[in-house]
Structures are given as structure tokens and as C-alpha cells.
N, CA, C and O atoms as a GROMACS GRO file, in nm:
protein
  380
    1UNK      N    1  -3.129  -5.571   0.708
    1UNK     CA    2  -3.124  -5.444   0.776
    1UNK      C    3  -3.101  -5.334   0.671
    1UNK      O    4  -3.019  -5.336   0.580
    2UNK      N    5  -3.203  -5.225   0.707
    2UNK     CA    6  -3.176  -5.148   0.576
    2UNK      C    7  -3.067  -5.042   0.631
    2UNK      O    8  -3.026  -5.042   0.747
    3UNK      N    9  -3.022  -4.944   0.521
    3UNK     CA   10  -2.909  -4.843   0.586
    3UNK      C   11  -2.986  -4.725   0.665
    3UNK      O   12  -2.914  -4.672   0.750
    4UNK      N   13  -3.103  -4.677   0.657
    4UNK     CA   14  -3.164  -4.614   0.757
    4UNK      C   15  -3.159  -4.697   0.914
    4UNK      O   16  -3.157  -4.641   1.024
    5UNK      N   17  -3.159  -4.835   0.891
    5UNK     CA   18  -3.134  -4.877   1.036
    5UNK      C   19  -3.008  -4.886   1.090
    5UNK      O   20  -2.979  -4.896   1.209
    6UNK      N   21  -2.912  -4.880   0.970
    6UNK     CA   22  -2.774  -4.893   1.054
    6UNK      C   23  -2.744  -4.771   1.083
    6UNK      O   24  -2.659  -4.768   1.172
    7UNK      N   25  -2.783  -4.653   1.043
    7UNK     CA   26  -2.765  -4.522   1.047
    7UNK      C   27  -2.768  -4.462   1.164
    7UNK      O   28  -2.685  -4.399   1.230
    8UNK      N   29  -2.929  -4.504   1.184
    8UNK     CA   30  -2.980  -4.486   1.336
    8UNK      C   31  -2.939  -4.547   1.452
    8UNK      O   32  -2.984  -4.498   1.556
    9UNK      N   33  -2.837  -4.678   1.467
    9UNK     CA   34  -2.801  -4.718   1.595
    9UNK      C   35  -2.696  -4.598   1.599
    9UNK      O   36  -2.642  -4.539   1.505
   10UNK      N   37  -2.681  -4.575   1.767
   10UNK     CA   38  -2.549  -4.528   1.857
   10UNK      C   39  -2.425  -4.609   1.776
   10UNK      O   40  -2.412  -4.723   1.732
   11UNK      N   41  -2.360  -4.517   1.779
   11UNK     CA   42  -2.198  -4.530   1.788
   11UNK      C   43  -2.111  -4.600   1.928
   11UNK      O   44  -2.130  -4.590   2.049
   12UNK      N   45  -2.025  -4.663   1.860
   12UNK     CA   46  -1.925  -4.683   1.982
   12UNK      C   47  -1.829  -4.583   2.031
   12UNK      O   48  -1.765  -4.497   1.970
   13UNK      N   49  -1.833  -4.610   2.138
   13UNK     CA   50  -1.758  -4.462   2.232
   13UNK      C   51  -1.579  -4.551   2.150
   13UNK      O   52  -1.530  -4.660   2.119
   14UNK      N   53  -1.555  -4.413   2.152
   14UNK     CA   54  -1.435  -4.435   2.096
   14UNK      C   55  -1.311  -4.287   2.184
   14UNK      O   56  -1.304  -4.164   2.173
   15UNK      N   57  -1.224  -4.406   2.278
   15UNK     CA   58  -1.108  -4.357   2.370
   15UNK      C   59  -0.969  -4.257   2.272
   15UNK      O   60  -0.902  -4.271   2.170
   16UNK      N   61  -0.983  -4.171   2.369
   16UNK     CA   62  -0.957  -4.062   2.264
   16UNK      C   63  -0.776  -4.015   2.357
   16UNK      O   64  -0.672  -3.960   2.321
   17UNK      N   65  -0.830  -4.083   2.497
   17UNK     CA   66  -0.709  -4.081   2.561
   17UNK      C   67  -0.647  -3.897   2.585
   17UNK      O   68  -0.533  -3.870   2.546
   18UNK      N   69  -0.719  -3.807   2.639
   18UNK     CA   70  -0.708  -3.687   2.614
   18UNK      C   71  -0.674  -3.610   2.483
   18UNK      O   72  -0.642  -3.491   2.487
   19UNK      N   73  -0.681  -3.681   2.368
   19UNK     CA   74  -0.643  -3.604   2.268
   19UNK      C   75  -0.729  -3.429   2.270
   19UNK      O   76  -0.690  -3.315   2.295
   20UNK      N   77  -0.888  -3.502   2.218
   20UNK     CA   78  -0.982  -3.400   2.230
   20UNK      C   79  -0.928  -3.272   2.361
   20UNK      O   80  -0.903  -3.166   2.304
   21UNK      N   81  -0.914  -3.266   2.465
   21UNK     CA   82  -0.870  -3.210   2.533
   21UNK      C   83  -0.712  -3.108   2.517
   21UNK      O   84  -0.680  -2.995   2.552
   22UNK      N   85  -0.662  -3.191   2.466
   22UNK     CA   86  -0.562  -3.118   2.425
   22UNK      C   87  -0.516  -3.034   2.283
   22UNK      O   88  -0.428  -2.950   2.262
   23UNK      N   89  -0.604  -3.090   2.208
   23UNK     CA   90  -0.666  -3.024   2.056
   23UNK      C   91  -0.673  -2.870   2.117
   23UNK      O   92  -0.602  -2.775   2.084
   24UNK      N   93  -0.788  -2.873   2.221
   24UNK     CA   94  -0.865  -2.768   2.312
   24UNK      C   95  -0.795  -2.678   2.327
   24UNK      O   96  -0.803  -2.566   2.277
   25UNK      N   97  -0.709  -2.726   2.407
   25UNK     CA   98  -0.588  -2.640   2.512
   25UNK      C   99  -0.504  -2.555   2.442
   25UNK      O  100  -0.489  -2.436   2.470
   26UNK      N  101  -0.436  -2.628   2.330
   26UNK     CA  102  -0.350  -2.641   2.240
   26UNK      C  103  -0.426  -2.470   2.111
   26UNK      O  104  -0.351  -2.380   2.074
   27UNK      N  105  -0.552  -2.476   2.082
   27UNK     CA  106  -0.634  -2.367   2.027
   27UNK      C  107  -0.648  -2.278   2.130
   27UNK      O  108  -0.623  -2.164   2.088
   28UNK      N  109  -0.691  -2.279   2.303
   28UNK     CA  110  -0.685  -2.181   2.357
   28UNK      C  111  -0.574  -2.130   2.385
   28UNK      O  112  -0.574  -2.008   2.403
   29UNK      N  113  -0.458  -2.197   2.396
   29UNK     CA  114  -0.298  -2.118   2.379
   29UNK      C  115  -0.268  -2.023   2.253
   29UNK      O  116  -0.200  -1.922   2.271
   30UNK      N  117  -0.318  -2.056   2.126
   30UNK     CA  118  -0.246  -1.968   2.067
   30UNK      C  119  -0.390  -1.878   1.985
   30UNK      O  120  -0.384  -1.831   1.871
   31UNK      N  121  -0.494  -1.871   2.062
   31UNK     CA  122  -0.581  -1.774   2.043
   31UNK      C  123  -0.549  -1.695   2.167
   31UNK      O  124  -0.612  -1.590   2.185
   32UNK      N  125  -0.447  -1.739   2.266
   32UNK     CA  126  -0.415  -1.595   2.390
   32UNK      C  127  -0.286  -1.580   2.378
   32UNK      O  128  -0.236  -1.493   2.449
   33UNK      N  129  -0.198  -1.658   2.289
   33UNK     CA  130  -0.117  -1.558   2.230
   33UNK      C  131  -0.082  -1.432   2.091
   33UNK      O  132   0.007  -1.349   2.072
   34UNK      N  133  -0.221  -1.480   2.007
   34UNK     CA  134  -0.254  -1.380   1.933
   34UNK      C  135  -0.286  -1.287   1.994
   34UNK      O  136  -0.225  -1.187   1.954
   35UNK      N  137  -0.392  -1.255   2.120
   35UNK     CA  138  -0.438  -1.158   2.171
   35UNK      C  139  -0.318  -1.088   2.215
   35UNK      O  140  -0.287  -0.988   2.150
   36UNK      N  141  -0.237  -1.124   2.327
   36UNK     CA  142  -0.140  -1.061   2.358
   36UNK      C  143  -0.085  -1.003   2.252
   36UNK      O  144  -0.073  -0.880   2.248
   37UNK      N  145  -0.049  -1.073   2.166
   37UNK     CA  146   0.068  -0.992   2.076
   37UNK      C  147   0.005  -0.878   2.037
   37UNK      O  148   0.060  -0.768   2.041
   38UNK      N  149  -0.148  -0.901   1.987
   38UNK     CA  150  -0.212  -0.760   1.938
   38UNK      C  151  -0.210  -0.651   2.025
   38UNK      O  152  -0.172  -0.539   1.990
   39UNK      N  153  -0.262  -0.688   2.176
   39UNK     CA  154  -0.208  -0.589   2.273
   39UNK      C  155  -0.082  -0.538   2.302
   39UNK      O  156  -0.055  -0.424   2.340
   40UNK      N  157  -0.005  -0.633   2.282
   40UNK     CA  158   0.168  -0.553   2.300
   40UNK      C  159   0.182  -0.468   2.176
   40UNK      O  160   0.265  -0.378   2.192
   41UNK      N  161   0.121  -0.471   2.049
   41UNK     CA  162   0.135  -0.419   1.901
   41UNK      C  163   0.073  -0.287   1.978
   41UNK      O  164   0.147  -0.189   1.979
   42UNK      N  165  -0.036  -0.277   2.032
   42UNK     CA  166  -0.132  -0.154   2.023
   42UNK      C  167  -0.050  -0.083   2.166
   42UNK      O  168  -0.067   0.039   2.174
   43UNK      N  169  -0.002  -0.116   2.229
   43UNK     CA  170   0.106  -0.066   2.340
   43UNK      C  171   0.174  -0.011   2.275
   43UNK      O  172   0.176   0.112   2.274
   44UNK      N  173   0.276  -0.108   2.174
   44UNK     CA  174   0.403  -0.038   2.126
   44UNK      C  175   0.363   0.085   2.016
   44UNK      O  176   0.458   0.163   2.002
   45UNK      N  177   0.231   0.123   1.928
   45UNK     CA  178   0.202   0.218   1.834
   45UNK      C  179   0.130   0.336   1.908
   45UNK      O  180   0.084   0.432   1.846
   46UNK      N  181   0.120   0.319   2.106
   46UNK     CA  182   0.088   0.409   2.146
   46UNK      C  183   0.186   0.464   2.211
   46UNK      O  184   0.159   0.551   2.294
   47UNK      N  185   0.291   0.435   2.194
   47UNK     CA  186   0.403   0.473   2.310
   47UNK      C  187   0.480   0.588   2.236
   47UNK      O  188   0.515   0.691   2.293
   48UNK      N  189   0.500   0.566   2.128
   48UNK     CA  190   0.613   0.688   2.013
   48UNK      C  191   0.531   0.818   2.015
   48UNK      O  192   0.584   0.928   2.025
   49UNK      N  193   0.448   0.806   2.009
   49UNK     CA  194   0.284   0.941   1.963
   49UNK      C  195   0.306   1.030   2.153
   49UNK      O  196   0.328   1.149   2.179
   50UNK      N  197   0.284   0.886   2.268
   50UNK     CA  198   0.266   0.974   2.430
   50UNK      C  199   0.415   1.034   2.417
   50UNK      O  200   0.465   1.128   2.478
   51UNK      N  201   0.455   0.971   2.345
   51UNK     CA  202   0.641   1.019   2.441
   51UNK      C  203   0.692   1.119   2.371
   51UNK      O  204   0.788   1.177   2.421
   52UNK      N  205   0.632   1.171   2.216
   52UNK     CA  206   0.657   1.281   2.199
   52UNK      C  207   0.537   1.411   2.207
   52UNK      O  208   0.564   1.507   2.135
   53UNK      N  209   0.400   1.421   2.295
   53UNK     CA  210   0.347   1.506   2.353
   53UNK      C  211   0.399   1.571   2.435
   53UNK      O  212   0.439   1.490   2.518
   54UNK      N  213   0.429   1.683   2.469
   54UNK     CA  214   0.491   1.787   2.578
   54UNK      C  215   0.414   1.757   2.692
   54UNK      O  216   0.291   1.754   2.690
   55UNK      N  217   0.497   1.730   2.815
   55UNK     CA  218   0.440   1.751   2.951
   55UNK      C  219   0.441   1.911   2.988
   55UNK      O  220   0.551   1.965   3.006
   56UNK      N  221   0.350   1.969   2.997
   56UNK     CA  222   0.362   2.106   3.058
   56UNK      C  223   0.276   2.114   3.153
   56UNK      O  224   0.171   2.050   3.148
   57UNK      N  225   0.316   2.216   3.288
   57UNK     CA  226   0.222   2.214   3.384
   57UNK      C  227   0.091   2.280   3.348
   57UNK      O  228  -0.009   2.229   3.398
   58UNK      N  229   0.075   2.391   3.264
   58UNK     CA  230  -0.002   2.390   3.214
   58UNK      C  231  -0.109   2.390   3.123
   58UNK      O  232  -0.074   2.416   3.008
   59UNK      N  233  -0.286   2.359   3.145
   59UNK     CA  234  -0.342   2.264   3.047
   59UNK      C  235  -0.311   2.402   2.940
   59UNK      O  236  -0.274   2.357   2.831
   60UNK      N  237  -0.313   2.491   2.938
   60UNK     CA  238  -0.284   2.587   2.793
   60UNK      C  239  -0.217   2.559   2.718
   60UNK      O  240  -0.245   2.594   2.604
   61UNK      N  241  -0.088   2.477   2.744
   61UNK     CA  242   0.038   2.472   2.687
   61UNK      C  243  -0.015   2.357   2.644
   61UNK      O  244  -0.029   2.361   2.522
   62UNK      N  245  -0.051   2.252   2.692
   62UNK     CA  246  -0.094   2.112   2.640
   62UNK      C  247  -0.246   2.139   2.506
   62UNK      O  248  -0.266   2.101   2.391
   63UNK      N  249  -0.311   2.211   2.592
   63UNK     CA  250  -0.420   2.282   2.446
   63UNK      C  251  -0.395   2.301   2.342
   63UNK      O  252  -0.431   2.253   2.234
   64UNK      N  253  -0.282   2.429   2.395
   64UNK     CA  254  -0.197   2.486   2.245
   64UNK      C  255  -0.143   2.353   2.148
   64UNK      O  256  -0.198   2.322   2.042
   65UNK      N  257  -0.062   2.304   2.188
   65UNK     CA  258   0.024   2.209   2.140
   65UNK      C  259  -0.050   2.102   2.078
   65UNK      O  260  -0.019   2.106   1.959
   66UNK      N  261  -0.131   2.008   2.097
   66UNK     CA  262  -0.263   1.965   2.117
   66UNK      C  263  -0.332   1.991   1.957
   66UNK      O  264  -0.354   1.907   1.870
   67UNK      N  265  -0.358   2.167   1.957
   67UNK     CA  266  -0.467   2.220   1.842
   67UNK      C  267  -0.382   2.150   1.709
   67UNK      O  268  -0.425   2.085   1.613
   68UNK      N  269  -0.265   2.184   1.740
   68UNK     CA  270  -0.171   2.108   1.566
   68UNK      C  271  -0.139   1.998   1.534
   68UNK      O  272  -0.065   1.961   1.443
   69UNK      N  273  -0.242   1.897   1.673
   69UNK     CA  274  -0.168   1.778   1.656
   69UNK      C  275  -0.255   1.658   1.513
   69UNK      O  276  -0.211   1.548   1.478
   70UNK      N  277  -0.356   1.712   1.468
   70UNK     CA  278  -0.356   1.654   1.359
   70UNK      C  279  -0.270   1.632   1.232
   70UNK      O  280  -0.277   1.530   1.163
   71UNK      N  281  -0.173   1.755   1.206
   71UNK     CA  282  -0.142   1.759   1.101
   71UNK      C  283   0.029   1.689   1.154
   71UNK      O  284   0.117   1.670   1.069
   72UNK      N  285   0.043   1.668   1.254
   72UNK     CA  286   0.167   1.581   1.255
   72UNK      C  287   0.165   1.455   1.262
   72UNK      O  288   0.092   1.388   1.336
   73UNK      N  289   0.264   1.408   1.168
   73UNK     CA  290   0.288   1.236   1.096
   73UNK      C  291   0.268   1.139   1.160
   73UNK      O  292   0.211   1.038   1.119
   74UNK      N  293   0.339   1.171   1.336
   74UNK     CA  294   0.276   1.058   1.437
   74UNK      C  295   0.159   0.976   1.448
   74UNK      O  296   0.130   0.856   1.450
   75UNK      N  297   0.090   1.113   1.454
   75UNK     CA  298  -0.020   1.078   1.458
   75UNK      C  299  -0.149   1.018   1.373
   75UNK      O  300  -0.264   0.998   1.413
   76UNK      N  301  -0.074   0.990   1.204
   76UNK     CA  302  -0.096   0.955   1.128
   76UNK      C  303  -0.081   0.806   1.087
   76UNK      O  304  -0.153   0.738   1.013
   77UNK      N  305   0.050   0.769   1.166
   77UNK     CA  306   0.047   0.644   1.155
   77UNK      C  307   0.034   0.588   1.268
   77UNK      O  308   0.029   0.473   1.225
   78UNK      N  309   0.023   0.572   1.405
   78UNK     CA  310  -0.118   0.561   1.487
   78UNK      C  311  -0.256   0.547   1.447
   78UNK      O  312  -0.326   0.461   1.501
   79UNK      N  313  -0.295   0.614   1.369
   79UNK     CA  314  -0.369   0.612   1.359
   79UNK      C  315  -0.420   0.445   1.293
   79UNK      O  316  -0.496   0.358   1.337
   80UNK      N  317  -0.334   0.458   1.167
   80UNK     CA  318  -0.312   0.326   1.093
   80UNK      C  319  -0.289   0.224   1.149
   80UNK      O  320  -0.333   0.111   1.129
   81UNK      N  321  -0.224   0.259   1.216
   81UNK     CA  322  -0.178   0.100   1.288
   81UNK      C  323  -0.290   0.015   1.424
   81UNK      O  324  -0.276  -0.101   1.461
   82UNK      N  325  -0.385   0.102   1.469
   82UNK     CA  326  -0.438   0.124   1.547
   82UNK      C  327  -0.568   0.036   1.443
   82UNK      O  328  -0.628  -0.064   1.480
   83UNK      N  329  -0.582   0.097   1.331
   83UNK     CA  330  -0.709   0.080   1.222
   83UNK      C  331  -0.647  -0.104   1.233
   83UNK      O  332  -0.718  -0.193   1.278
   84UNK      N  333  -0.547  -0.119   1.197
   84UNK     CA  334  -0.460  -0.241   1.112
   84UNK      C  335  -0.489  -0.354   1.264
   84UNK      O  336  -0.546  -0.462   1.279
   85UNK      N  337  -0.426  -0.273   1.341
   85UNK     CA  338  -0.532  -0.344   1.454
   85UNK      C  339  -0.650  -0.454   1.454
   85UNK      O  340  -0.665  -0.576   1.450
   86UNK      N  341  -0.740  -0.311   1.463
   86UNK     CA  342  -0.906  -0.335   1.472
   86UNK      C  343  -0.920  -0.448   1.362
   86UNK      O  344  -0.978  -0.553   1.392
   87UNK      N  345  -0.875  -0.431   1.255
   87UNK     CA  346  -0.886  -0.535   1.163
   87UNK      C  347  -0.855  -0.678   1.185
   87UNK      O  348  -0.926  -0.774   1.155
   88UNK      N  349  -0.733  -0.680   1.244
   88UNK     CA  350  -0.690  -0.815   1.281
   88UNK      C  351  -0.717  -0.898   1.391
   88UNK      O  352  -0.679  -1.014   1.408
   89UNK      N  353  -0.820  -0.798   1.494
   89UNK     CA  354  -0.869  -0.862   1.590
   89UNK      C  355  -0.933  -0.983   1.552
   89UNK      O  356  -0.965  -1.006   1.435
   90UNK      N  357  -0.964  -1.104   1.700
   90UNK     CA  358  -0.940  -1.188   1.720
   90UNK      C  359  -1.099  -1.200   1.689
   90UNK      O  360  -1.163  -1.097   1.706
   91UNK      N  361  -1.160  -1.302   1.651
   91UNK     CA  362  -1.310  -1.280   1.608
   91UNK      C  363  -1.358  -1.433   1.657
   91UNK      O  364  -1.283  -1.531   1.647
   92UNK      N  365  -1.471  -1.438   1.704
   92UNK     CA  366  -1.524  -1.537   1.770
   92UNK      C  367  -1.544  -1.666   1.632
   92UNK      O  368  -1.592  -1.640   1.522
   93UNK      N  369  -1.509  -1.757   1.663
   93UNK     CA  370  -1.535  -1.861   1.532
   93UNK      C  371  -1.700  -1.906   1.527
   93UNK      O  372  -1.750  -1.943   1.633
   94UNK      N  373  -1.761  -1.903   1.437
   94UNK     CA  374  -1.894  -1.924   1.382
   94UNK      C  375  -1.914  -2.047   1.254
   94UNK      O  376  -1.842  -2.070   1.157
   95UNK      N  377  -2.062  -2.124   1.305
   95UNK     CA  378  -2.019  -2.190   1.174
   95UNK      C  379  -2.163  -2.156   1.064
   95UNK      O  380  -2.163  -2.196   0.947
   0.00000   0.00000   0.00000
């Protein structure tokens, strides 16, 4: 028998006893707890930036306030962290 013929027979099924399955499970748990955490990250770097915007009744006052909001620091590192984010998202595996 040459090794092209042993090559070519089927394999024996080989009892895996749920391992494979739980390999599975075990990768979809902590690819949805990466996600979460990134979402609780992008929660918590949006919350410091809303909570110091002025509520005013009106939109003028929020305009006004608003026009300068580039040049304040908040919003600078939001920004970053937001970028630091995008980066670390969760990316489909490819081979």
C-alpha cells in the first residue's frame, strides 16, 4: 500500500465527549466579554464630557457654550479614548 493510499482512506471518528463544544462556548464567552467591557469603556469616556455640558433651556445658551467646546481638554481626551477604542475593537477572525 502506497502512502497516497493510506492518505486517502477516511479517518476514524474520534469521541470528543463535548470537548469541541465547549472549546466553542468557552471562545464565545470571552469574545462577549471583551465586547462588553469595550462598551462599558466607551460609556464610561462618554459620561465626564455629557455631565459637564450645561443644561440650558435654551438652544442659544447650549450653541453658545457648544462654539468653545473644541478647545476644552474634555473633549480631547474623549476623543482619544474613543480613537483607543475603535482600535481595540473586536475583529472577526480570518484565516
Amino acid at each position: 500500500m502506497t502512502l497516497d493510499e493510506l492518505l486517502s482512506q477516511p479517518l476514524a471518528r474520534v469521541r470528543d465527549d463535548g470537548f469541541s463544544a465547549r472549546v466553542a462556548l468557552a471562545a464565545l464567552r470571552r469574545r462577549q466579554r471583551r465586547q462588553t467591557l469595550l462598551l462599558c469603556a466607551g460609556l464610561a469616556a462618554l459620561l465626564p464630557p455629557l455631565a459637564m455640558l450645561p443644561l440650558a433651556e435654551s438652544g442659544d445658551v447650549l450653541a453658545a457654550s457648544l462654539a468653545g467646546a473644541p478647545l476644552q481638554p474634555y473633549l480631547s481626551l474623549l476623543a482619544a479614548g474613543l480613537i483607543l477604542l475603535w482600535a481595540l475593537r473586536p475583529r472577526p477572525f480570518r484565516l
